[in-house]
DOROVO-691596 format. One record per residue (C-alpha): residue number from 1; residue in three letters; x, z, y. Coordinates in steps of 0.1 Angstrom, whole numbers, plus 5000, padded with zeros to 4 digits. Layout:
BEGIN
+-----+---------+------+------+-------+
! num ! residuo ! east !   up ! north !
+-----+---------+------+------+-------+
! NUM !     ALA !    X !    Z !     Y !
...
+-----+---------+------+------+-------+
This chain:
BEGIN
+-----+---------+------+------+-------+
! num ! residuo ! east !   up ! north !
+-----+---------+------+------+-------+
!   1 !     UNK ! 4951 ! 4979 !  4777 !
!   2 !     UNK ! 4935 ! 4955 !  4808 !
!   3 !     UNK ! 4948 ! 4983 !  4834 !
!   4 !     UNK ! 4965 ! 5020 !  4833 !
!   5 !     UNK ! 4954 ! 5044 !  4858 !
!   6 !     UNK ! 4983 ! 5066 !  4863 !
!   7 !     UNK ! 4974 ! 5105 !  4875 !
!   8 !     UNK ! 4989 ! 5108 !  4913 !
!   9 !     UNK ! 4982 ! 5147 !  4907 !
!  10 !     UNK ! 5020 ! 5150 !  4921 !
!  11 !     UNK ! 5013 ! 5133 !  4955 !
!  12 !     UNK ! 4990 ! 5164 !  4962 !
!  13 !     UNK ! 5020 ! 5181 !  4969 !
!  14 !     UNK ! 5034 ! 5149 !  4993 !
!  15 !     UNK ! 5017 ! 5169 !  5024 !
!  16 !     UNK ! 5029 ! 5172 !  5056 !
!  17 !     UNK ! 5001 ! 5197 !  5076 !
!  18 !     UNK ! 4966 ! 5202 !  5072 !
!  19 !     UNK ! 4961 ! 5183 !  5105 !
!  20 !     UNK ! 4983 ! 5152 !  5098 !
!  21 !     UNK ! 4969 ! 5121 !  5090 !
!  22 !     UNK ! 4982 ! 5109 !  5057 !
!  23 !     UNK ! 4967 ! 5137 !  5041 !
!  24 !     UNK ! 4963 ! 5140 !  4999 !
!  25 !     UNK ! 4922 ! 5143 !  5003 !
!  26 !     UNK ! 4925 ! 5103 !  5007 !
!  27 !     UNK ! 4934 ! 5104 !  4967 !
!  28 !     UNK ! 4910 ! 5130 !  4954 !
!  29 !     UNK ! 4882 ! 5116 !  4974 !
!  30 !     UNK ! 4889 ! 5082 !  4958 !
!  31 !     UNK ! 4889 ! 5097 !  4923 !
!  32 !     UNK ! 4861 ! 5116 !  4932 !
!  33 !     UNK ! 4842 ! 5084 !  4938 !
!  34 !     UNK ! 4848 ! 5068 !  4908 !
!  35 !     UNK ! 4840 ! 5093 !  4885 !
!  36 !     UNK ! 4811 ! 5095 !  4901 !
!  37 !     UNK ! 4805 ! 5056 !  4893 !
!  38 !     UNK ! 4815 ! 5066 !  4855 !
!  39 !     UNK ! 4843 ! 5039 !  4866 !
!  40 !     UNK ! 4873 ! 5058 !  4856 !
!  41 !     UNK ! 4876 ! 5067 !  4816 !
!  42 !     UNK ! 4901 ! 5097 !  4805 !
!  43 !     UNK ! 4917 ! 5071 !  4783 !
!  44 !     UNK ! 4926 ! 5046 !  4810 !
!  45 !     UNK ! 4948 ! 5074 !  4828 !
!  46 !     UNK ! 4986 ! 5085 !  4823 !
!  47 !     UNK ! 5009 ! 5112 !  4833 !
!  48 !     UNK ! 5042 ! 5096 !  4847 !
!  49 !     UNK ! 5064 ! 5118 !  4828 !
!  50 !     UNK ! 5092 ! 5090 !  4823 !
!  51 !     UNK ! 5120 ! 5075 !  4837 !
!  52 !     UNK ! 5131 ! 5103 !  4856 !
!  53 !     UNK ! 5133 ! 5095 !  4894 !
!  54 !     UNK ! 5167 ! 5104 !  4903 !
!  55 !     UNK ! 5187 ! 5075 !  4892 !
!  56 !     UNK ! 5162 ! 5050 !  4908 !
!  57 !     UNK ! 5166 ! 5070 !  4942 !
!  58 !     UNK ! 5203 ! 5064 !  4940 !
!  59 !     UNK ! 5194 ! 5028 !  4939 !
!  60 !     UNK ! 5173 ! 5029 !  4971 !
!  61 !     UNK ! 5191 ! 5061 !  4991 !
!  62 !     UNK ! 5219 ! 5070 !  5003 !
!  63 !     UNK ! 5237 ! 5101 !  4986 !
!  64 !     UNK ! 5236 ! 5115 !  5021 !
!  65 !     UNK ! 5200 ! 5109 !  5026 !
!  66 !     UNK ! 5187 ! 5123 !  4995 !
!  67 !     UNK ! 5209 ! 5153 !  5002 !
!  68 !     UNK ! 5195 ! 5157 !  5031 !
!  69 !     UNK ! 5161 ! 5156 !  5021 !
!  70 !     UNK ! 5168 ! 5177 !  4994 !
!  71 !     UNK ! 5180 ! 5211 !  5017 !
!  72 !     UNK ! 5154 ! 5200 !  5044 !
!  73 !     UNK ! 5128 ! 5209 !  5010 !
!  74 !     UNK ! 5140 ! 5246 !  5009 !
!  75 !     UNK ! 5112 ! 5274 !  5017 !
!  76 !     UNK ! 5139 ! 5283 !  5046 !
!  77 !     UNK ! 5163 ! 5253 !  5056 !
!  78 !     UNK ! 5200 ! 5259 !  5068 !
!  79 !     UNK ! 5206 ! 5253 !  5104 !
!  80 !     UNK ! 5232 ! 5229 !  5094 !
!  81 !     UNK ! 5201 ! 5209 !  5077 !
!  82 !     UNK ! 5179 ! 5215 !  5104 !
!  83 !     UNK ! 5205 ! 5204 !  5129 !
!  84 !     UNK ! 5211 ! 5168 !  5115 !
!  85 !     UNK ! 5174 ! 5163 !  5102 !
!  86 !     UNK ! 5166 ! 5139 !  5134 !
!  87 !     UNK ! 5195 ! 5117 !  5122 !
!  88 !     UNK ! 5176 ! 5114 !  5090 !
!  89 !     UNK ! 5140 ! 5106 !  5112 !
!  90 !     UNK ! 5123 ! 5142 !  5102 !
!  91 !     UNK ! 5108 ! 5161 !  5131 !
!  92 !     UNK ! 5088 ! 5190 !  5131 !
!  93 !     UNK ! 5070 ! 5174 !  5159 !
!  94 !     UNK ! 5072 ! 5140 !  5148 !
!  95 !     UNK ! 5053 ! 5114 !  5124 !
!  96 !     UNK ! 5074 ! 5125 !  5091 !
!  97 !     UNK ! 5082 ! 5163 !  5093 !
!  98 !     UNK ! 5102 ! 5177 !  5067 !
!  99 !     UNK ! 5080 ! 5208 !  5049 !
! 100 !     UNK ! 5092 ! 5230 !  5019 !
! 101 !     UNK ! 5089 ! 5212 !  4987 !
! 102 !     UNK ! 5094 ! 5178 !  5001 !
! 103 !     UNK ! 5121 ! 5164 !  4975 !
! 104 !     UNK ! 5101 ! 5173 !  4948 !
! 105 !     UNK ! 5074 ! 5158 !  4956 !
! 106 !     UNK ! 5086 ! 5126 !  4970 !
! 107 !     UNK ! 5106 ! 5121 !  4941 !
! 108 !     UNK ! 5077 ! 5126 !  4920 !
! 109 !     UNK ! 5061 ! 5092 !  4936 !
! 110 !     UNK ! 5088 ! 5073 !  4932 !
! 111 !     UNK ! 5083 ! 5085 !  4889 !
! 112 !     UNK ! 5048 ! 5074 !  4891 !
! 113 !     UNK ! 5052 ! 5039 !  4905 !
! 114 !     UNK ! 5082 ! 5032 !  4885 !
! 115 !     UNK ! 5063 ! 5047 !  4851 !
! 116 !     UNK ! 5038 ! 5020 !  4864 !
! 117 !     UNK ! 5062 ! 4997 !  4865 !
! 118 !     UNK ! 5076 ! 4999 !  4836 !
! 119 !     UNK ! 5039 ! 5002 !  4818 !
! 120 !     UNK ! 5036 ! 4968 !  4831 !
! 121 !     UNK ! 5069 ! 4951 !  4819 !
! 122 !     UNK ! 5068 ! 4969 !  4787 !
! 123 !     UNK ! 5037 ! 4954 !  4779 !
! 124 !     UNK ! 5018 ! 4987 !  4779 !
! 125 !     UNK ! 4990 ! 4974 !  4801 !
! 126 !     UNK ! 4985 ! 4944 !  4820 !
! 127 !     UNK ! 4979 ! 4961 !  4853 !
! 128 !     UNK ! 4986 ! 4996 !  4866 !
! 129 !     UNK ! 4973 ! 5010 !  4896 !
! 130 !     UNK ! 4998 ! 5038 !  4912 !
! 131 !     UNK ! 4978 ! 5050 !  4943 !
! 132 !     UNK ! 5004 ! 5079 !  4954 !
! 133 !     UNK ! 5021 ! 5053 !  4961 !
! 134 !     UNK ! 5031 ! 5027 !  4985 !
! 135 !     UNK ! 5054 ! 5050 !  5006 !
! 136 !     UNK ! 5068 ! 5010 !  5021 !
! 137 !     UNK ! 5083 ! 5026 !  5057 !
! 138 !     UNK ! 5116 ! 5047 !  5043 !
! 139 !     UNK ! 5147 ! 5038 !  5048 !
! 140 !     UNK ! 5180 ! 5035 !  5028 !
! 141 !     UNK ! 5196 ! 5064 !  5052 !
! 142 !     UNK ! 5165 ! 5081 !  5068 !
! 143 !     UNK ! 5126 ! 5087 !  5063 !
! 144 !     UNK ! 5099 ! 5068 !  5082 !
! 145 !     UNK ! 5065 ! 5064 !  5092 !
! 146 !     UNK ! 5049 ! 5094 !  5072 !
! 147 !     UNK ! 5076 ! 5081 !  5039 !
! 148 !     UNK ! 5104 ! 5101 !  5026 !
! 149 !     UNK ! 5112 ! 5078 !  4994 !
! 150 !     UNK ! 5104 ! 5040 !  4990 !
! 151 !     UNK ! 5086 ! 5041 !  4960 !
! 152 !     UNK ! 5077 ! 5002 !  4966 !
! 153 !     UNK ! 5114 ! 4995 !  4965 !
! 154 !     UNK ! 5123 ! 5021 !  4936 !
! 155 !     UNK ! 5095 ! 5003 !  4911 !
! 156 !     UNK ! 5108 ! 4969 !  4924 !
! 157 !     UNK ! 5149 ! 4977 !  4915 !
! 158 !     UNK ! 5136 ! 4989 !  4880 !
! 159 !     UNK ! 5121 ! 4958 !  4873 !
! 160 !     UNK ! 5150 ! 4938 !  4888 !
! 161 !     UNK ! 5172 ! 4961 !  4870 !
! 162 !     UNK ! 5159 ! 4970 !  4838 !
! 163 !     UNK ! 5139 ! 4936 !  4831 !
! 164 !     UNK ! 5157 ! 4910 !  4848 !
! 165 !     UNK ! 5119 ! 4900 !  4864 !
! 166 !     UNK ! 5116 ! 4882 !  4900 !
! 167 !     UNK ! 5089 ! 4902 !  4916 !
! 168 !     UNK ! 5067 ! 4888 !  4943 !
! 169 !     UNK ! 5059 ! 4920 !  4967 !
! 170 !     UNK ! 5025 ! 4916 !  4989 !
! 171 !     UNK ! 5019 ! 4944 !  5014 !
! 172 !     UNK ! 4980 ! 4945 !  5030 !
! 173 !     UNK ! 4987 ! 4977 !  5050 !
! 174 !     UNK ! 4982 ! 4970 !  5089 !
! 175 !     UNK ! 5017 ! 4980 !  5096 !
! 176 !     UNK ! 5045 ! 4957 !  5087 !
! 177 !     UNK ! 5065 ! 4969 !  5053 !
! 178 !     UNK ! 5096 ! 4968 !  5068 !
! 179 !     UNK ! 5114 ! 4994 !  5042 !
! 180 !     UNK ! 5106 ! 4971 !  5016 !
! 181 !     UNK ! 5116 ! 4940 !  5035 !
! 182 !     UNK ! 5149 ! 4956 !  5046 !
! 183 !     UNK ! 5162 ! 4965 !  5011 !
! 184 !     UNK ! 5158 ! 4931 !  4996 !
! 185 !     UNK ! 5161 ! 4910 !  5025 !
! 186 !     UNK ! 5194 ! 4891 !  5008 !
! 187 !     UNK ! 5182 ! 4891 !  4974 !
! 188 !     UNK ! 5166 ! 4861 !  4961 !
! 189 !     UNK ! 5147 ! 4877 !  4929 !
! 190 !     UNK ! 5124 ! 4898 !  4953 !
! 191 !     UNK ! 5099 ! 4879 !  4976 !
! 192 !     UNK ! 5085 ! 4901 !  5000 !
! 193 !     UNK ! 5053 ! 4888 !  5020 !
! 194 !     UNK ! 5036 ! 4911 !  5042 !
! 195 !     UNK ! 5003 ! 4908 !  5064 !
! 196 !     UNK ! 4998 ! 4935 !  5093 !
! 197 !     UNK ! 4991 ! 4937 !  5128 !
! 198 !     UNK ! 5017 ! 4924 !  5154 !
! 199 !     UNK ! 5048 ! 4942 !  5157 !
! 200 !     UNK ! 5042 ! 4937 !  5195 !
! 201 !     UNK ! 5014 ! 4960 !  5196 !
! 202 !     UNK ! 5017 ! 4989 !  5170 !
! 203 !     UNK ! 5044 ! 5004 !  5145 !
! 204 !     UNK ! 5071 ! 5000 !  5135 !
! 205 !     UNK ! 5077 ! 4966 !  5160 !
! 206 !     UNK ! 5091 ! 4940 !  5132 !
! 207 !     UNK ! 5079 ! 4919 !  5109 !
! 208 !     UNK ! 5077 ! 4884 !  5130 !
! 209 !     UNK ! 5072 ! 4851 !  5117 !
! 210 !     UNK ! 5113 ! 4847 !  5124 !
! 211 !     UNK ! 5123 ! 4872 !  5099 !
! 212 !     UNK ! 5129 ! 4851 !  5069 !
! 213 !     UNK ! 5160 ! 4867 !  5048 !
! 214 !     UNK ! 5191 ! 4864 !  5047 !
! 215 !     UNK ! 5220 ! 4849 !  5033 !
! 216 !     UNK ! 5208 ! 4840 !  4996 !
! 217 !     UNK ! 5177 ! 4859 !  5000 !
! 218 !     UNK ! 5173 ! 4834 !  5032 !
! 219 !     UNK ! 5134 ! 4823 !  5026 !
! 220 !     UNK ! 5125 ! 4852 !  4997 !
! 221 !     UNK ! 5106 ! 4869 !  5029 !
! 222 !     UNK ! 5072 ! 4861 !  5050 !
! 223 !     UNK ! 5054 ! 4879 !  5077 !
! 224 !     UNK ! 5024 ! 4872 !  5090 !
! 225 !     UNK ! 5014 ! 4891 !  5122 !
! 226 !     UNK ! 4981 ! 4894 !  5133 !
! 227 !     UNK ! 4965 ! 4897 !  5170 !
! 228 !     UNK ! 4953 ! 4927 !  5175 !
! 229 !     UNK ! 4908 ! 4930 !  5170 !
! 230 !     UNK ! 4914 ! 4901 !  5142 !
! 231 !     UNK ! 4882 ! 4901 !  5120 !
! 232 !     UNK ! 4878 ! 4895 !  5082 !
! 233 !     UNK ! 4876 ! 4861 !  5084 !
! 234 !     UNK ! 4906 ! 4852 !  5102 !
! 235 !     UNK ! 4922 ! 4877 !  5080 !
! 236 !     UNK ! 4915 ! 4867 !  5048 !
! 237 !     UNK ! 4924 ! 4824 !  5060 !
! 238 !     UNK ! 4959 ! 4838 !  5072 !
! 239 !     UNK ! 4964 ! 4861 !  5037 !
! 240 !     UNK ! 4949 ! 4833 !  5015 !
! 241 !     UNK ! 4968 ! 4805 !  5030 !
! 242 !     UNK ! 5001 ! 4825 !  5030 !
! 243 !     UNK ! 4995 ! 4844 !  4990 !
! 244 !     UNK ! 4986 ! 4812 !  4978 !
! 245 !     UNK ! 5018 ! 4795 !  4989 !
! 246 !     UNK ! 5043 ! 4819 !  4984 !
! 247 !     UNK ! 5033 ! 4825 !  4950 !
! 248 !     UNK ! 5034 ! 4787 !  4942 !
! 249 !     UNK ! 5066 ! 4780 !  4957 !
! 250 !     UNK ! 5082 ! 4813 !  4941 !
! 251 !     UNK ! 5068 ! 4817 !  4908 !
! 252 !     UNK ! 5073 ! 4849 !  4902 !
! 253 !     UNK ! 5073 ! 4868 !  4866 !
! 254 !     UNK ! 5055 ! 4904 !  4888 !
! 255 !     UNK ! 5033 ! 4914 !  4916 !
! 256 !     UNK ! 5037 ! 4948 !  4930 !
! 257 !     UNK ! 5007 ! 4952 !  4957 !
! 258 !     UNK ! 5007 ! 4979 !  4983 !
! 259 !     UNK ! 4973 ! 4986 !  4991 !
! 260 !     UNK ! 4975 ! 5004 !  5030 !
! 261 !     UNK ! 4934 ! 5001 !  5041 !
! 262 !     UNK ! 4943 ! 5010 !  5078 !
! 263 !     UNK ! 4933 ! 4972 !  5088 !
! 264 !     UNK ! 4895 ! 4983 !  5089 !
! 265 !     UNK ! 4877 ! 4990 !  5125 !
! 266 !     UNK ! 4871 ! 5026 !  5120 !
! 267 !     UNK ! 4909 ! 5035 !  5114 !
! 268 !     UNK ! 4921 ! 5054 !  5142 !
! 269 !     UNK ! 4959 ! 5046 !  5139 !
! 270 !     UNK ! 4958 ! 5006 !  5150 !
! 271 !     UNK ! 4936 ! 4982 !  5163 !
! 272 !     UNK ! 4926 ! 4952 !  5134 !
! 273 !     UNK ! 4885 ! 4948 !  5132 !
! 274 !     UNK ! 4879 ! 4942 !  5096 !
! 275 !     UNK ! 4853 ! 4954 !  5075 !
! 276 !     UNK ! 4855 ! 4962 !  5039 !
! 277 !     UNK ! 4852 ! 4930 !  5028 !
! 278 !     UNK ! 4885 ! 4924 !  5032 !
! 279 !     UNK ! 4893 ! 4952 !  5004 !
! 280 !     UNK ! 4872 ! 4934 !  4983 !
! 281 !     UNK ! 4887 ! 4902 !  4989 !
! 282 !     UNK ! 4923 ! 4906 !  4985 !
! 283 !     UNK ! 4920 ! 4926 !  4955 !
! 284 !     UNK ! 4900 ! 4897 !  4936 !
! 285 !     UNK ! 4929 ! 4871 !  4948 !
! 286 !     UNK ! 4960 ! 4890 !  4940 !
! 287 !     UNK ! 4942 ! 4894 !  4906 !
! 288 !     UNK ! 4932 ! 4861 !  4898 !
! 289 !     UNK ! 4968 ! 4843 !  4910 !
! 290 !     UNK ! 4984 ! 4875 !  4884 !
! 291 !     UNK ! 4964 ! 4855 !  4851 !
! 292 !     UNK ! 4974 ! 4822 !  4868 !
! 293 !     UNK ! 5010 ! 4829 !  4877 !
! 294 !     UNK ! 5024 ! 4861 !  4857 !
! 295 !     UNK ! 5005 ! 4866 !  4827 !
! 296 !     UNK ! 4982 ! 4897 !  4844 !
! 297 !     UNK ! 5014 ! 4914 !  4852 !
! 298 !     UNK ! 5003 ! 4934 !  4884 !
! 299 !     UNK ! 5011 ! 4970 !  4897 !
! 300 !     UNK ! 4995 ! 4982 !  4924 !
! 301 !     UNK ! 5003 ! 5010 !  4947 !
! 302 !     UNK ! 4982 ! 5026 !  4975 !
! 303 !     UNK ! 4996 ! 5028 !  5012 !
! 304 !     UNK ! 4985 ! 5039 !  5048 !
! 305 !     UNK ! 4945 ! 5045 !  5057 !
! 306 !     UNK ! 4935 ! 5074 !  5081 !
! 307 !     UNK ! 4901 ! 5072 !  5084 !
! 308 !     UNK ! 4898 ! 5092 !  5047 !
! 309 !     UNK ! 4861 ! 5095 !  5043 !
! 310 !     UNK ! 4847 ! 5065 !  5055 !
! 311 !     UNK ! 4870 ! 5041 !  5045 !
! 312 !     UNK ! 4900 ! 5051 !  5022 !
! 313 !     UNK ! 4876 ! 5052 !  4993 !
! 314 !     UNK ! 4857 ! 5026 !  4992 !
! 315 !     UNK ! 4882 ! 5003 !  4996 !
! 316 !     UNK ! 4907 ! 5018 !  4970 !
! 317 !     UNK ! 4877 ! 5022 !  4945 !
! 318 !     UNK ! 4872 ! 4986 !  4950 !
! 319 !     UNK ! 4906 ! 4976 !  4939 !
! 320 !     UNK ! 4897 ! 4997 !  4907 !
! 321 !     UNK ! 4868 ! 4979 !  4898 !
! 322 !     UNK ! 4886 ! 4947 !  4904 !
! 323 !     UNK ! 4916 ! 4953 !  4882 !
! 324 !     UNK ! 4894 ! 4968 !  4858 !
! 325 !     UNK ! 4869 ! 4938 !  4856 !
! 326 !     UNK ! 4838 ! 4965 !  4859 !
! 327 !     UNK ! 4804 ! 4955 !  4861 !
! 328 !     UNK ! 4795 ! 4975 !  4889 !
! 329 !     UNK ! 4814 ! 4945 !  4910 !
! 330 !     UNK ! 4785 ! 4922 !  4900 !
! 331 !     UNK ! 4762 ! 4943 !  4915 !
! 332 !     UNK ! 4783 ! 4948 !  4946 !
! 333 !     UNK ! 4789 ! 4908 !  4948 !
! 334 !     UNK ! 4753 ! 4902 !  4943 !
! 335 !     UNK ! 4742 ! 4926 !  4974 !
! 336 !     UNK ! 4769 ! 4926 !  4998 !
! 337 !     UNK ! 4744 ! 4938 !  5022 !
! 338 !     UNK ! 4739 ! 4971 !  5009 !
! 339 !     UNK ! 4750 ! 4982 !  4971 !
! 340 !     UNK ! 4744 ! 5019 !  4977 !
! 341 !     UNK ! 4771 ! 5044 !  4970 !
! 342 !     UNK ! 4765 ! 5072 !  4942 !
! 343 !     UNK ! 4740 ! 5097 !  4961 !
! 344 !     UNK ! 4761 ! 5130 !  4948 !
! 345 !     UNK ! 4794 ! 5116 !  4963 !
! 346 !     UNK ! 4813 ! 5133 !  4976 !
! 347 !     UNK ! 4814 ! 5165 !  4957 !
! 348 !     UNK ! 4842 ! 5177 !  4976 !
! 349 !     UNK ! 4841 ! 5207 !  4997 !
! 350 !     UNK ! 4864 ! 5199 !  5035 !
! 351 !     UNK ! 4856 ! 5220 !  5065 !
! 352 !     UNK ! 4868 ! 5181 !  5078 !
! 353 !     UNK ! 4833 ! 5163 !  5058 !
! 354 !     UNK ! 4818 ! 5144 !  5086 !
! 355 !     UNK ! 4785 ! 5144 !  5089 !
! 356 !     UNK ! 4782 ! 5107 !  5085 !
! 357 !     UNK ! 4787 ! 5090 !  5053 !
! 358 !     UNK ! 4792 ! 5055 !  5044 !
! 359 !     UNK ! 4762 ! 5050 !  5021 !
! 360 !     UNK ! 4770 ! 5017 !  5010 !
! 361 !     UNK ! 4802 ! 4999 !  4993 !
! 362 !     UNK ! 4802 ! 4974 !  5019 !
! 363 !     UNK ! 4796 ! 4970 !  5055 !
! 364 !     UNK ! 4765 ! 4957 !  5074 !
! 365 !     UNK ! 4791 ! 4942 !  5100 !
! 366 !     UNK ! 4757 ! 4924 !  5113 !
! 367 !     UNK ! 4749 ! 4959 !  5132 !
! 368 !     UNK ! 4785 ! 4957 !  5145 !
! 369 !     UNK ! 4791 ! 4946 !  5184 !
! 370 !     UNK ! 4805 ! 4914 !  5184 !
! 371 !     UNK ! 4840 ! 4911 !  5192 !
! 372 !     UNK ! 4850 ! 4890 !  5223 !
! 373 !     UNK ! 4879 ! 4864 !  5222 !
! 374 !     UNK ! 4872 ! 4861 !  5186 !
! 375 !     UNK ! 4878 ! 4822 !  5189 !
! 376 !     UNK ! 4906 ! 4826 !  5207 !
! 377 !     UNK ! 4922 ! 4856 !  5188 !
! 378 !     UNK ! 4913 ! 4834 !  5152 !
! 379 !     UNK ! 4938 ! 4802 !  5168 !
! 380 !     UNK ! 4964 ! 4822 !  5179 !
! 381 !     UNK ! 4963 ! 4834 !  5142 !
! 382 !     UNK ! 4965 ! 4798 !  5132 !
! 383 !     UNK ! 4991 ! 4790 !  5151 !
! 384 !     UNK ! 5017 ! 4822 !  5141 !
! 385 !     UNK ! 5010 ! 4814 !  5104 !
! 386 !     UNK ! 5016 ! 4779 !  5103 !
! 387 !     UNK ! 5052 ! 4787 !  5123 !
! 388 !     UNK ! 5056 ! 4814 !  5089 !
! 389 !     UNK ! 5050 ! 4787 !  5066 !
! 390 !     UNK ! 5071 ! 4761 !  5079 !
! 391 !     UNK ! 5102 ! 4772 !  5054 !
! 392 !     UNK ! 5083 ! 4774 !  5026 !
! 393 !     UNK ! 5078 ! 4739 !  5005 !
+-----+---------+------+------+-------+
C-alpha cells in the first residue's frame, strides 16, 4: 500500500479543557474534510493495536516521570502527586495540565506513531500518516508545551532500535522541536532539522542556528529560525535550501515529519505570516526527496495549530492528498486561486463553529495587507540560514 492512515480515535481522549487550545476537534474536523472529498477509503486506515507503548516510553522517560504522570491520571490524584506535579511541568493553571486519564491516553499516541513506524519499516506501506501525533515538546523528566509523551522520539528509538535505520527528523511546526532535538542531540543515526520561528520571540526560546549536536552526534542537528511576520516565500527558500542539503549530506534510510500548521497568519499562538501554501509545499518536497532518498519511506505525524477551523484542516488534508498522490491536488494546483472546499463541510456540530469559513483550499493572499519590512525580514532570513548551513558539506 502507497500510504496507511492510522485511526488517532485515541488522541480524542489527549484533552486538556474544553477551552484549551490544542483541542481534539483539530483531528475530527480534518477527517471530517476528507471524507467529505471521498479522499479517505476505509481500507487505507488502521487501528494501532501493536507494539504496546510501554516499553518504548521507557526508552524516552524517566521511570519517575512516567510515574508521575501515571498518578497525576487518577479521577482524584494524591497530594503527594499533586505536590511534585510542577517539578514534572503540569499545572492546573499552566500550558500542560494534568487531567484524569492522561497516561492512557498519551501513551496511546506514542502506540500510534510507533505502529506507524513500524508499518513503514516493515514494508506494510510506503508512507503512514499518524496525526495524533507529533507531541515534539516533552521532555525525558517532565511534560511540555501541551506534550506529555514524545511520540516523535518514541517512533524514532523503534526504528533506531528495532531496524537499525538512520532517520532524518524534519519538524514544520512554528515552535522549535526541542524534545526531539534534546533526546538525540549525541547520536549520530538521528538527524534532526527543524524550521520555526525564532526562539528570541516565542516558545520554548531554543533552537538557534548554534545548536549543532554534540559530541558524536556533533552536526546530526539544524535549526533554522525565522524572523517573526516571515511570508511563504522566504519560508519555503529557507526550508528548501536547508531539506535539500541535509538530506544529501545525511542520506538517511527514514523521514519522520511533524506536521505543526501554527506558521499560518491566522494562528493565534505566534507571529509567522504564511498562507496555506506553504502546507502544500512542504508536503510535496518531503515526498518527493522520500522516492529520491529512502525508497518512499515516510511517516508523518501531526503537531501544534490553534486556529482549528480555518486552518488545521486544510493544511493537514493537504498533506493527505500529497502522500496519497490524489487527483484532487491537480485540481488544487491548477487553481491556486480558489479550488473550492466541499459545500457540506463541516458537518460537525461546535457551539465554537465560527461564522466564517475558509471556502477555498488555498488562500487569496492577494486580498491580504501587505506586510512591511518584507525585504528586510526575507535577508535577515538569508543571512541566519547560511550561518546553519555552514557545517554541513
Amino acid at each position: 500500500m502507497e500510504a496507511l492512515w492510522i485511526d488517532s480515535a485515541a488522541a480524542s481522549h489527549y484533552r486538556f479543557h474544553e477551552d484549551h487550545p490544542f483541542h481534539p476537534i483539530r483531528l475530527a474536523l480534518t477527517e471530517d474534510l476528507l471524507d467529505a472529498c471521498g479522499a479517505l477509503r476505509s481500507d487505507q486506515k488502521m487501528k494501532p493495536l501493536t507494539p504496546h507503548a510501554d516499553e518504548v516510553l521507557d526508552w524516552i522517560h524517566r521511570a519517575d516521570y512516567i510515574a508521575a504522570v501515571r498518578a497525576l491520571s487518577e479521577s482524584a490524584p494524591g497530594s503527594e502527586a499533586i505536590a511534585l506535579a510542577g517539578q514534572y511541568g503540569f499545572e492546573l493553571d499552566g500550558d500542560t495540565p494534568y487531567f484524569p486519564g492522561m497516561h492512557e491516553a498519551a501513551a496511546a499516541i506514542v502506540t500510534g506513531s510507533v505502529a506507524a513506524a513500524e508499518a513503514v519499516m516493515s514494508g506494510l506501506t510506503r508512507h503512514a500518516l499518524h496525526l495524533g501525533g507529533g507531541l515534539h515538546h516533552a521532555f525525558q523528566d517532565r511534560g511540555a508545551g501541551f506534550c506529555v509523551y514524545n511520540d516523535a522520539a518514541a517512533a524514532i528509538r523503534w526504528m533506531t532500535r528495532k531496524h537499525g535505520a538512520k532517520v532524518l527528523y524534519v519538524d514544520t511546526d512554528v515552535h522549535h522541536g526541542d524534545g526531539v532535538q534534546w533526546s538525540f542531540y549525541t547520536d549520530p543515526d538521528v538527524f534532526t532539522f527543524s524550521i520555526h520561528e525564532t526562539g528570541k520571540f516565542l516558545f520554548p526560546g531554543s533552537g538557534f542556528a548554534h545548536e549543532r549536536g554534540e559530541s558524536s552526534g556533533y552536526g546530526a542537528c539544524l535549526n533554522v529560525p525565522v524572523e517573526p511576520y516571515t511570508e511563504d516565500d522566504s519560508w519555503l527558500e529557507s526550508f528548501s535550501t536547508a531539506l535539500e542539503r541535509v538530506i544529501r549530506v545525511f542520506k538517511p534510510d527514514v523521514i519522520v515529519s511533524q506536521h505543526g500548521c501554527d506558521a499560518h497568519a491566522l494562528d493565534p499562538l505566534a507571529h509567522v505570516h504564511c498562507s496555506m501554501r506553504i502546507y502544500r509545499e512542504m508536503p510535496r518536497l518531503i515526498h518527493r526527496l522520500a522516492h529520491e532518498w529512502t525508497d518512499g519511506r515516510w511517516i508523518a505525524l501531526g503537531g501544534g495549530g490553534y486556529e482549528h477551523w480555518h486552518v488545521v484542516p486544510r493544511a493537514w488534508g493537504l498533506l493527505w492528498l500529497e502522500m496519497t498522490d490524489h487527483p484532487l491536488l491537480e485540481v488544487i494546483d491548477a487553481a491556486p486561486e480558489g479550488t473550492p472546499l466541499p459545500t457540506d463541510w463541516p458537518r460537525i456540530v461546535s457551539p465554537h463553529r465560527p461564522a466564517d469559513l475558509p471556502r477555498t483550499w488555498l488562500d487569496d493572499t492577494a486580498a491580504w495587507a501587505p506586510m512591511p519590512r518584507r525585504a528586510e525580514i526575507a535577508a535577515k532570513n538569508r543571512e541566519v540560514l547560511a550561518l546553519a548551513l555552514q557545517h554541513l558539506g
